[in-house]
C-alpha positions in Angstrom: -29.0 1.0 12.3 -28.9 2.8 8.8 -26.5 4.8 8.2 -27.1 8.2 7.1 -25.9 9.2 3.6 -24.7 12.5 2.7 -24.3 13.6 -1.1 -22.0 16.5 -2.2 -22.8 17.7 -6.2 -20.0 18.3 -8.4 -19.0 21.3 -10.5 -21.7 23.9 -11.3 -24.8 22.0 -9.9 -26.3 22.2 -6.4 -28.5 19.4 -3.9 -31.6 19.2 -6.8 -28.9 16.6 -8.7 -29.5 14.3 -6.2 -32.9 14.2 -6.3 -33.5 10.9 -8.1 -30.7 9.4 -6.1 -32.4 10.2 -2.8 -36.1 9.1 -3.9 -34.8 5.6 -4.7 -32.1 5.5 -1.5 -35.4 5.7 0.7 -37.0 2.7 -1.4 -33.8 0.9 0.1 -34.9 2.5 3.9 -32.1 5.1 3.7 -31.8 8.5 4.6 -29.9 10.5 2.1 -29.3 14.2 2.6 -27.6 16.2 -0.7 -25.9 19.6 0.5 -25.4 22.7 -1.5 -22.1 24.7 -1.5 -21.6 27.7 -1.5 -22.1 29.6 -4.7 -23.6 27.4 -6.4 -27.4 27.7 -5.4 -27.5 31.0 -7.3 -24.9 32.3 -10.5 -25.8 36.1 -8.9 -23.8 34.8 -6.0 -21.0 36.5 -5.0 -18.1 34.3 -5.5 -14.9 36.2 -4.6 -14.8 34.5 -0.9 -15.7 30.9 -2.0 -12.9 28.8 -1.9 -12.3 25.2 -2.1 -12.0 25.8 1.9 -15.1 27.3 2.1 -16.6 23.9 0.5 -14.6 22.0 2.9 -15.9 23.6 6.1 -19.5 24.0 4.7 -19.6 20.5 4.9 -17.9 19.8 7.6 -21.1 22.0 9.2 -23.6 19.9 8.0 -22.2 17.0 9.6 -21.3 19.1 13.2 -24.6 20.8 13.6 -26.6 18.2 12.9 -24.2 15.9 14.7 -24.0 13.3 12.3 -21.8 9.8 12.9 -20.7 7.1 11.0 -21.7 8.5 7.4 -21.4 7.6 4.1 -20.0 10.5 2.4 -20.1 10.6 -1.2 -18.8 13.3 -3.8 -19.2 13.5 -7.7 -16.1 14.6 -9.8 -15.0 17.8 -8.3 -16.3 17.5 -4.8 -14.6 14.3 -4.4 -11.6 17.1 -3.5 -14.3 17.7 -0.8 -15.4 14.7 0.6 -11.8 13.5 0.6 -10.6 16.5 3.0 -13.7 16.2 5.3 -12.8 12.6 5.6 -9.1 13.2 6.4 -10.5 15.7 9.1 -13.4 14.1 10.7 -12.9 10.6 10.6 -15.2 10.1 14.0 -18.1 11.2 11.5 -17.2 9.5 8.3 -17.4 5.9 8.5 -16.9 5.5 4.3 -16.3 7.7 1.5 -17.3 7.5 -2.1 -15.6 8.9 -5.1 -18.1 9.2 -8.2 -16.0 9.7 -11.3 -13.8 11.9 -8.1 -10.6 14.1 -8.0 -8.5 12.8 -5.3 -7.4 15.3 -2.6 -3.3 15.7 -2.4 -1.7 17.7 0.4 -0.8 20.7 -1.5 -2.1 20.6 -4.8 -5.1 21.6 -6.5 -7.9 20.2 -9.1 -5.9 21.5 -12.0 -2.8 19.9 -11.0 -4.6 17.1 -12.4 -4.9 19.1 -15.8 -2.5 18.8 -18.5 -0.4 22.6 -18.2 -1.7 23.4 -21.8 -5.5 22.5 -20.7 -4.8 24.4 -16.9 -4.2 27.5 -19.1 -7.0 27.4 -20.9 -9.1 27.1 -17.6 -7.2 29.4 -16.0 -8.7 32.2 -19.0 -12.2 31.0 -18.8 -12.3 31.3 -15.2 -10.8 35.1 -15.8 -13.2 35.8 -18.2 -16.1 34.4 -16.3 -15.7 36.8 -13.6 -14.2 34.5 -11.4 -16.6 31.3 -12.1 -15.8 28.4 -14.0 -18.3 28.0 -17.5 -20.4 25.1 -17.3 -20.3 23.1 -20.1 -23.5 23.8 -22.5 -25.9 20.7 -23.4 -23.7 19.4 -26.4 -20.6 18.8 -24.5 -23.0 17.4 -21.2 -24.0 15.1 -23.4 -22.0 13.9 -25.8 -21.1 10.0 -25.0 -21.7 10.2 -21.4 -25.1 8.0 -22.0 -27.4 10.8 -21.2 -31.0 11.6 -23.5 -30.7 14.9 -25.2 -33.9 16.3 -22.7 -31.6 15.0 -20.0 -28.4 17.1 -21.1 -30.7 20.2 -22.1 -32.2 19.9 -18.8 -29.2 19.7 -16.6 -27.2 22.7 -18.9 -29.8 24.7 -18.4 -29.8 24.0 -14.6 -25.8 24.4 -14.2 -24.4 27.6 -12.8 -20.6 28.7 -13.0 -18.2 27.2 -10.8 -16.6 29.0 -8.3 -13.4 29.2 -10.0 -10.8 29.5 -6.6 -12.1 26.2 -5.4 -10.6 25.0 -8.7 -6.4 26.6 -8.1 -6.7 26.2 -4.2 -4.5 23.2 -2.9 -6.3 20.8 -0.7 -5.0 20.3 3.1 -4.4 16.4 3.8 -3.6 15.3 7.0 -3.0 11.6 6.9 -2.5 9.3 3.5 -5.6 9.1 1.4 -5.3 5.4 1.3 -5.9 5.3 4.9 -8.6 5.9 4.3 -12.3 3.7 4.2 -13.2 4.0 0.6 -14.7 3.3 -2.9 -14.1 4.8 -6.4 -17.1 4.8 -8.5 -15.7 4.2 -12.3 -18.5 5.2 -14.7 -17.3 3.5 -17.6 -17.7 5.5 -20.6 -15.8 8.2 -19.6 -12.7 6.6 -19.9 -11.2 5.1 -23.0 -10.3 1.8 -22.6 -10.6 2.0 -19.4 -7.5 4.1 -18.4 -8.1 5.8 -15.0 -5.8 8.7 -14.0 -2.5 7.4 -12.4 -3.3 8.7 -8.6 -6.9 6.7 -8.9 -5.2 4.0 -10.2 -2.6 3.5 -7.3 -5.8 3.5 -4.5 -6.0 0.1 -6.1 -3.1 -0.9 -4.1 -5.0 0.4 -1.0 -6.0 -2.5 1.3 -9.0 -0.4 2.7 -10.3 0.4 -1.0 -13.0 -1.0 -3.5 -13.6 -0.1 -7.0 -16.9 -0.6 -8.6 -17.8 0.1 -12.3 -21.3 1.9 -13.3 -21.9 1.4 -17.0 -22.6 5.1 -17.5 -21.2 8.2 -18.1 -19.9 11.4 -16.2 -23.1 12.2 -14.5 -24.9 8.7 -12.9 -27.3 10.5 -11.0 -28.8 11.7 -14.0 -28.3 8.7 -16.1 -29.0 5.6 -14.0 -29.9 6.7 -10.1 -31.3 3.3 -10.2 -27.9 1.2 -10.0 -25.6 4.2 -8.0 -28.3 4.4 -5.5 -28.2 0.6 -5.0 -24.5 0.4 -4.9 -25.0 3.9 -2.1 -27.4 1.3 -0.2 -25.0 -1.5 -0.1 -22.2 0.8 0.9 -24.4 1.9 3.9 -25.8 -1.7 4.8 -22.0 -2.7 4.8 -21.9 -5.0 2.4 -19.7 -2.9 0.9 -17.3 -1.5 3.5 -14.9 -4.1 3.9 -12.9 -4.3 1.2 -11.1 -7.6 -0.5 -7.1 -8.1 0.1 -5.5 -5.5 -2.0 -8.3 -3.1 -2.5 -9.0 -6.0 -5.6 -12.4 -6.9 -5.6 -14.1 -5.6 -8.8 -18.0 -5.1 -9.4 -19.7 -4.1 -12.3 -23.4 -2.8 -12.4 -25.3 -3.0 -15.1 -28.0 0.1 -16.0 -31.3 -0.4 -14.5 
């Protein structure tokens, strides 16, 4: 049986990211559904309620009400925070979870723990300033190295909305080790300089129930090649994927497509 595939957006974009992604997932016979969190479908949303608990449990929804089993879950960048928690609380209805270019979810400490203090400051005001959302970035900075065409950065800038900027200072809730985990990091490659991953990503490596796999992309693969990270989202579901080598070890690279 397939397994179902569920896709959570990152910071300031909703579901409609996905939609490459899911086009080619049902070339490979899958059934990939892309959720949208709260305040994000709308920037005249009111954000003052939305934290990142609210984003936990509005996934954990999708999956209840629709009783869904043995998923792959898969976040990008922030709402790997998301996808991490949901697994930790509903492992009957994940069966795998993927982190694209992910923050990792640790009991009692938010995104911007993983901030340098001088750059959590700085965040910290924009969020203020924004009226409680975080700025998205405009189409320079989407852009710039991160392997996207400049219509594909204009395009997804103008898309973006502001974050909702509680889900960013709210510690996550972990109930068992994140290793524990059944799971694989997505590395897209040009976002990190010689290929320096944070020091928490780094130690999953260690995890015996963890894979690494590299995208030769940047930041936003869904935009930039949907092709390979919806075949490696395939694979993941088939199986091929889900048992991981001794030590979490096995490497894979994909080339763009």
């Amino acid at each position: 049986m397939k397994r179902q595939i569920v896709l959570v957006p990152g910071p300031w974009s909703a579901a409609w990211c996905w939609e490459a992604v899911q086009e080619r997932l049902r070339g490979h016979g899958h059934d990939a559904q892309a959720v949208t969190l709260p305040g994000l479908a709308s920037a005249r949303e009111d954000v003052s309620h939305v934290g990142l608990e609210t984003h936990v449990e509005s996934v954990m929804a999708v999956l209840e009400e629709r009783d869904l089993r043995d998923v792959v879950l898969a976040g990008h960048s922030y709402s790997g925070l998301v996808v991490g928690q949901v697994a930790d609380r509903a492992p009957d209805r994940v069966a795998h979870t993927v982190f694209i270019e992910g923050f990792l979810p640790h009991d009692g400490r938010s995104m911007l723990h993983a901030f340098p203090e001088r750059v959590r400051d700085s965040e910290l005001r924009q969020i203020a300033d924004g009226g409680g959302r975080w700025p998205a970035p405009d189409a320079a900075v989407v852009g710039d190295g991160q392997g996207l065409s400049a219509r594909q950065a204009h395009s997804l800038a103008r898309r973006f909305v502001g974050h909702p900027g509680r889900t960013l200072t709210d510690p996550a809730k972990m109930n068992r080790p994140l290793a524990d985990q059944r799971a694989t990091y997505v590395v897209c490659s040009m976002e990190h300089v010689g290929g320096r991953l944070a020091p928490d990503v780094e130690a999953m490596r260690l995890a015996p129930t963890w894979d690494f796999e590299t995208l030769h992309t940047g930041h936003w693969p869904m935009i930039s090649t949907p092709g390979p990270l919806a075949g490696l989202l395939a694979r993941i579901a088939d199986g091929a994927a889900a048992v991981p080598g001794a030590a979490g070890e096995r490497r894979r690279t994909h080339e763009d497509a």
